[in-house]
C-alpha positions, 0 to 999 in steps of 0.5 A, spaced: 500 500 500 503 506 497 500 510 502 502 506 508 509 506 504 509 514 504 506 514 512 511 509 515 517 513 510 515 521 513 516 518 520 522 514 519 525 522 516 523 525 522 526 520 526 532 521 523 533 527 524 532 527 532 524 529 532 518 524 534 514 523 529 507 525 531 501 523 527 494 524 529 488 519 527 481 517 530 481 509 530 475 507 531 473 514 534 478 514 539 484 520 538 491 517 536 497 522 537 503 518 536 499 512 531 502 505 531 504 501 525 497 496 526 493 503 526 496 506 519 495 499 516 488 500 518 487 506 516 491 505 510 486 499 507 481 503 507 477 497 509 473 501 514 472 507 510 477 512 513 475 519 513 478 526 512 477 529 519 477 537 520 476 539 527 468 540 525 468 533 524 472 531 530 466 531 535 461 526 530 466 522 528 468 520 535 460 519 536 460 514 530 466 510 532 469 512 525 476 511 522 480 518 520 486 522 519 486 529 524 491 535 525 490 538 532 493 539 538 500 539 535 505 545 534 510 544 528 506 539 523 508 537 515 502 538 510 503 537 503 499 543 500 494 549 502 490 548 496 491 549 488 492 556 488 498 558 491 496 566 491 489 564 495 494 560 500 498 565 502 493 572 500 487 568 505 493 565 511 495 573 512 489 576 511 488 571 518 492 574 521 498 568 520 505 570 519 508 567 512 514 566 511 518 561 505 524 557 506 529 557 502 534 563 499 526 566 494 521 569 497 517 567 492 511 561 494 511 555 492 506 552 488 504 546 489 507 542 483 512 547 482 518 552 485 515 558 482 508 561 483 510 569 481 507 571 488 511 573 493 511 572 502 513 579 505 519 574 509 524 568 508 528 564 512 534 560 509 535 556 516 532 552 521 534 555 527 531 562 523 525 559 523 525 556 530 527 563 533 520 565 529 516 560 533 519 562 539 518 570 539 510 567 537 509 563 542 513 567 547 508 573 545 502 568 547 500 569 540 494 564 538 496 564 531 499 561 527 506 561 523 506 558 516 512 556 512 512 554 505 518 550 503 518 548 494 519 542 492 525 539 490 529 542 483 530 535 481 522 534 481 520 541 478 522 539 471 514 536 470 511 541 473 509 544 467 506 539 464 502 537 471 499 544 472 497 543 465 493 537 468 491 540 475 487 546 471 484 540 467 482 535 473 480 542 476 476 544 470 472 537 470 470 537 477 466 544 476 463 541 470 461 534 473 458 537 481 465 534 484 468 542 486 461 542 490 462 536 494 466 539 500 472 535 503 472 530 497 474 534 492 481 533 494 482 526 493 478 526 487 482 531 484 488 528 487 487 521 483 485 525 477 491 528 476 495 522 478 490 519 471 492 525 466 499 525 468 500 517 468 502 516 475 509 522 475 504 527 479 505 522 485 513 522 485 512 529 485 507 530 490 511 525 495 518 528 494 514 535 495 511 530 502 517 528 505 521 535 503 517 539 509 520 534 514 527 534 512 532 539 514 539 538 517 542 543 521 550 541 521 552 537 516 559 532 517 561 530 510 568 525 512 570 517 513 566 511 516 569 506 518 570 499 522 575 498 527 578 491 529 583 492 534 586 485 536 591 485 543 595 479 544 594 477 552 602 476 552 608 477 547 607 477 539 612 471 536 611 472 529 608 467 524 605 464 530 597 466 533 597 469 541 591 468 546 588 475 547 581 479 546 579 482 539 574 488 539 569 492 534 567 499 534 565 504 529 570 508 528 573 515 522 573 522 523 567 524 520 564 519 523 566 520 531 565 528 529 557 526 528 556 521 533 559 527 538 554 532 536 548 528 536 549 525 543 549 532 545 545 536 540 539 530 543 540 531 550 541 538 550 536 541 543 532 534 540 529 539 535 536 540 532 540 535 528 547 534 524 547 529 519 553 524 516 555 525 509 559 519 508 560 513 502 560 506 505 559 499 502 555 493 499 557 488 504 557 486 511 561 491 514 557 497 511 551 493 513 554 493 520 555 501 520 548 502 518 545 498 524 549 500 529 547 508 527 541 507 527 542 503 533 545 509 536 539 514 533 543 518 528 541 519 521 542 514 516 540 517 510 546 521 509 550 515 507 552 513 499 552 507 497 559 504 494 562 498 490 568 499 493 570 496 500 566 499 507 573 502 510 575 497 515 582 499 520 585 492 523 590 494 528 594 490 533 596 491 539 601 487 545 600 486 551 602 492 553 597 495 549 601 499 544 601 498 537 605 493 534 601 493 527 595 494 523 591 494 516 587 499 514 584 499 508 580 506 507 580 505 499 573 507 499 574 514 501 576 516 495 568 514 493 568 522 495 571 524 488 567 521 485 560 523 488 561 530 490 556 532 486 551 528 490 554 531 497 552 537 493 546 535 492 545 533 500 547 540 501 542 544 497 536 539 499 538 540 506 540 547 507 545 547 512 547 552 518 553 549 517 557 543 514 565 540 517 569 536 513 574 531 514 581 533 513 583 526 509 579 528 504 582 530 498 584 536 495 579 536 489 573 535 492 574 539 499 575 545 493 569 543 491 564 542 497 567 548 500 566 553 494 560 551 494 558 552 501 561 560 499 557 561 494 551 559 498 553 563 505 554 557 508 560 556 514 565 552 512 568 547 518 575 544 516 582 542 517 585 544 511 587 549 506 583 551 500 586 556 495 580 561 495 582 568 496 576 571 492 573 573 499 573 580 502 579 581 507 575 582 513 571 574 511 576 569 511 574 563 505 573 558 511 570 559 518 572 554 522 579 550 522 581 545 529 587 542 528 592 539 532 599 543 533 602 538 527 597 539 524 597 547 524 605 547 522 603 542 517 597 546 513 601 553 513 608 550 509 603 547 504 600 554 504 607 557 503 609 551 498 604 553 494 605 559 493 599 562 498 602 566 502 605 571 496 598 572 493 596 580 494 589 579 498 594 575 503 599 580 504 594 585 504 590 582 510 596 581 514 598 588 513 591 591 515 591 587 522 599 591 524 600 587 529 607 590 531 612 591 539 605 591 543 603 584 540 609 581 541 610 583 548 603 580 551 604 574 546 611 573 551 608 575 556 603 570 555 609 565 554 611 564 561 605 562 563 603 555 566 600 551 561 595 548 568 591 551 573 591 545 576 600 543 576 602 550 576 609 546 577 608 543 569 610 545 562 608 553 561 606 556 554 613 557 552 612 552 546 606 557 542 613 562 541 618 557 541 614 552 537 611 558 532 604 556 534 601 563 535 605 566 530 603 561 524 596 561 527 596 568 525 599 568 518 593 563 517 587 568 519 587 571 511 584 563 510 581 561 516 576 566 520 578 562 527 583 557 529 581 552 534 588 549 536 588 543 540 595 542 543 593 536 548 595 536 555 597 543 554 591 546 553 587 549 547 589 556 543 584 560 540 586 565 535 580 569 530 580 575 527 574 579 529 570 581 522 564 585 525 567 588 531 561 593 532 557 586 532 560 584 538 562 583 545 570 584 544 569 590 543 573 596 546 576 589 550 584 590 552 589 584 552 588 580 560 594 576 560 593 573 568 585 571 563 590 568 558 587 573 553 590 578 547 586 583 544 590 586 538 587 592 534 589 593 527 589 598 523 582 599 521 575 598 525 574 591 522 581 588 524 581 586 530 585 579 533 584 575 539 587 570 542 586 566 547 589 560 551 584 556 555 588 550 560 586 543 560 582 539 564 585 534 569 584 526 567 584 521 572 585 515 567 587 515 560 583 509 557 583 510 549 585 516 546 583 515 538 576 519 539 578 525 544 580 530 538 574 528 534 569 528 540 572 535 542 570 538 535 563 534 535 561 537 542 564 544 539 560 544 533 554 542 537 555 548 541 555 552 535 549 549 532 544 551 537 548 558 539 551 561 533 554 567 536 559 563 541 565 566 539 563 573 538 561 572 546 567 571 551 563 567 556 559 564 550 566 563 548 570 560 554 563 556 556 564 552 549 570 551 550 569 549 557 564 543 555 567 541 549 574 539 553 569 536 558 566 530 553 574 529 550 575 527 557 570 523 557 571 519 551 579 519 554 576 514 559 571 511 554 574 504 551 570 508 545 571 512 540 566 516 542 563 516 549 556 514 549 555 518 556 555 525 553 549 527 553 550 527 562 554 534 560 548 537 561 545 534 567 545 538 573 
């Protein structure tokens, strides 16, 4: 049955993204919210007649014990229409009193079968948390009313919408010859089955994908690897040719991956309406299938993952009984798939539209310029360790947002900028110039210098290594490509270095360099150069169980922060609050045996 297959599928897509899915019906003349499976299968096999049911048939259909599908007492609810004239919809919901809003980069209303209707709504939003921002205030305010949001269908199904217009003023000009426009609630289906007749079935695909559109919505995306790890120790020594006695363990494992579960755990426990979503290729077999079973297990969305002939990518490693690395295989072939199918993670981008999207620095410089490229071209804040060529920003908006690497990493990154000549290119020259950053610079950073490294060990290591190793100063000759550098420096901490692009916008205004807070201020040349950095210490760690995740968990909880307060670096408590949390789940996941702790979501628990 078509429509118990569509019912079960909006669900699912719900589910995914960390809602519950909530449909309303009356079985037997009893209100359901939430229906079960038996409950769509019978209102689906129509055996008993099932009845469109609007709140004036609510109180009778409850009377007569009969089937029906309802809409009541729910805030956010997905419809596929308002009716066949666009224009009508939108004219009669404000004349109501009702805020309409279209969600996408137009604010022209969609029609129904089509992205175009030539009439426009006062206001448009690009992104979920814009759109929950609105029903806040609305309900805040303890407005009655509602709020609709119009989302188009998707592009891929529009080429049709011609030729289905076509058949909808035909269905449309039959039904009032024929009495049916008169018959009330039953004309919609009426019309519906006769468009589907005209069109030989291809307004139905077209009307599902239109469905199953409003309830989709991705508001940080991680495209990168999966992977499975099989770690194998032997209880005593390894001799070789030989096999040992020891335990094997299965995990999930890979970059993007980690990252996403990270976020997920905490963006469920903290903001269940917001969600991150992996894009990640995997394969036909039994290890893909496993990845699969085990992230849904996990609650995370699955409709991110793109399916490949090669290889799921397995890493085998093999340790002694002391639990060091002896040996390993890693077979990550398939992770040059993304190659390949960048235009579908394209394609994932734009049907999602979301707030932010993170890559996996293992992917490959073609498909990073490209996925970043187009994230620039669509206002979307890119989130990556690695370099893109792309300079065409203006000086004061560096091409990436947000960059994590490790101290390695940083050192890394900037020699291959030197290599390839980025670092002669005038805008570089030119940004680093307007930032004139001179003695009084250079004074806090030593002074900062000769600080303890930890709070908690005032008789350890002190922050030497950000002037002896070049740490700071690297971190700033990336900023022309980097808007803000989060820098992992392990058992020492964490160094933030950003450049402030909207000083007036933010709370760092007018703030002057604190050394005893680990914080230097730097007003440049101009009002929109201004750069901060600042060092925040690390947390004490009792016992050290695995140290794969740490890192990843540690951008995972930071980009869930993020995602529900995009303001956080413009703020220095929002700021240093972020930071905070985020160091707490790495040490989590640092006394978990797994790649990702599964307690993270007790961050927030009082």
């Amino acid at each position: 049955m078509a429509s118990l297959d569509l019912a079960l599928s909006l669900e699912n897509i719900v589910r995914k993204q960390g809602s519950v899915p909530a449909t309303i019906g009356l079985v037997d003349g009893r209100v359901k919210i939430g229906l079960e499976k038996e409950h769509f299968e019978r209102l689906a096999s129509r055996e008993r007649n099932p009845a469109k049911i609007s709140r004036r048939d609510i109180a009778a259909a409850m009377a007569l014990k009969s089937d029906g599908g309802a809409l009541a007492g729910i805030k956010v609810f997905a419809t596929g229409g308002l009716g066949w004239a666009a224009s009508i919809a939108a004219g009669r919901t404000e004349t109501l009193g009702v805020p309409v809003l279209t969600y996408g980069a137009s604010r022209e209303f969609p029609a129904f079968f089509s992205r175009h209707s030539g009439v426009h709504a006062p206001w448009n939003v690009n992104d979920p948390v814009k759109a929950a921002k609105i029903l806040h205030n609305q309900w805040r305010l303890g407005m009655n009313n509602g709020v609709m949001f119009a989302v188009p269908i998707p592009e891929e199904y529009e080429e049709i919408g011609a030729t289905i217009q076509q058949a909808v003023n035909q269905a449309v000009s039959e039904s009032e010859k024929n009495g049916v426009s008169r018959l009330g609630k039953e004309a919609t289906p009426w019309l519906l089955s006769r468009v589907g007749e005209l069109t030989q079935g291809t307004s139905r695909a077209s009307n599902i994908a239109l469905i199953e559109n409003t309830a989709l919505v991705a508001n940080l995306m991680i495209v990168g690897s999966s992977a499975v790890d099989i770690t194998a120790q032997a209880q005593g020594e390894l001799i070789a040719r030989s096999t040992a006695l020891g335990k094997v363990s299965l995990s999930l494992g890979g970059v993007a991956r980690n990252i996403a579960e990270a976020s997920h755990r905490i963006l469920s426990a903290r903001s269940p309406q917001l969600s991150s979503l992996l894009i990640s290729p995997i394969g036909d077999d039994a290890f893909g299938r496993l990845l699969v079973e085990v992230t849904t297990r996990i609650g995370m969305r699955v409709d991110g993952f793109i399916r490949n002939t090669e290889r799921t990518a397995v890493c085998n490693m093999l340790l002694d009984g002391d639990g060091d690395l002896a040996s390993g295989v890693a077979d990550m072939d398939i992770a040059k798939a993304l190659d390949a199918n960048t235009v579908e993670v394209i394609r994932h981008i734009d049907r999602y539209k979301p707030r932010f999207v993170a890559l996996d620095g293992n992917l490959s410089p073609k498909t990073i310029t490209r996925v970043v490229g187009h994230c620039i071209k669509n206002a979307i804040e890119a989130i990556l360790p690695a370099v893109v060529a792309s300079l065409n920003n203006p000086r004061n908006q560096a091409p990436i947002t947000f960059i994590t690497p490790n101290t390695l990493e940083l050192l890394h990154i900037f020699s291959r900028t030197e290599s390839d000549g980025l670092t002669s290119h005038p805008t570089w020259w030119q940004t680093i110039d307007d930032l004139s950053l001179g003695a009084a610079f250079r004074q806090d950073l030593e002074r900062l210098a000769r600080l303890d490294a930890s709070d908690e060990d005032p008789s350890g290591e002190t922050l030497s290594f950000l002037v002896d190793q070049g740490i700071a100063q690297t971190a700033v000759k990336l900023l022309p490509f980097f808007q803000h550098l989060i820098i992992k420096c392990g058992e020492k901490g964490v160094l933030v270095v950003m450049r402030i692009s909207n000083p007036a916008t933010s709370a760092w205004v007018g703030m002057k360099s604190e050394i005893s807070q680990r914080r230097i201020v730097a007003h440049g040349r101009s009002e929109e150069s201004v750069v901060i950095l600042q060092h925040f210490p690390p947390l004490p760690v009792e016992k050290v169980v695995n140290v794969t995740g740490a890192g990843d968990t540690f951008v995972g909880a930071l980009l869930a922060h993020l995602i529900q307060d995009p303001q956080t670096f413009l703020i220095p408590d929002a700021l240093e609050n972020a930071i905070s949390i985020s160091q707490r789940a790495a040490v989590m996941t640092l006394q978990s045996s797994l790649a990702v702790s599964p307690f993270l979501s007790e961050l927030y628990r009082p």
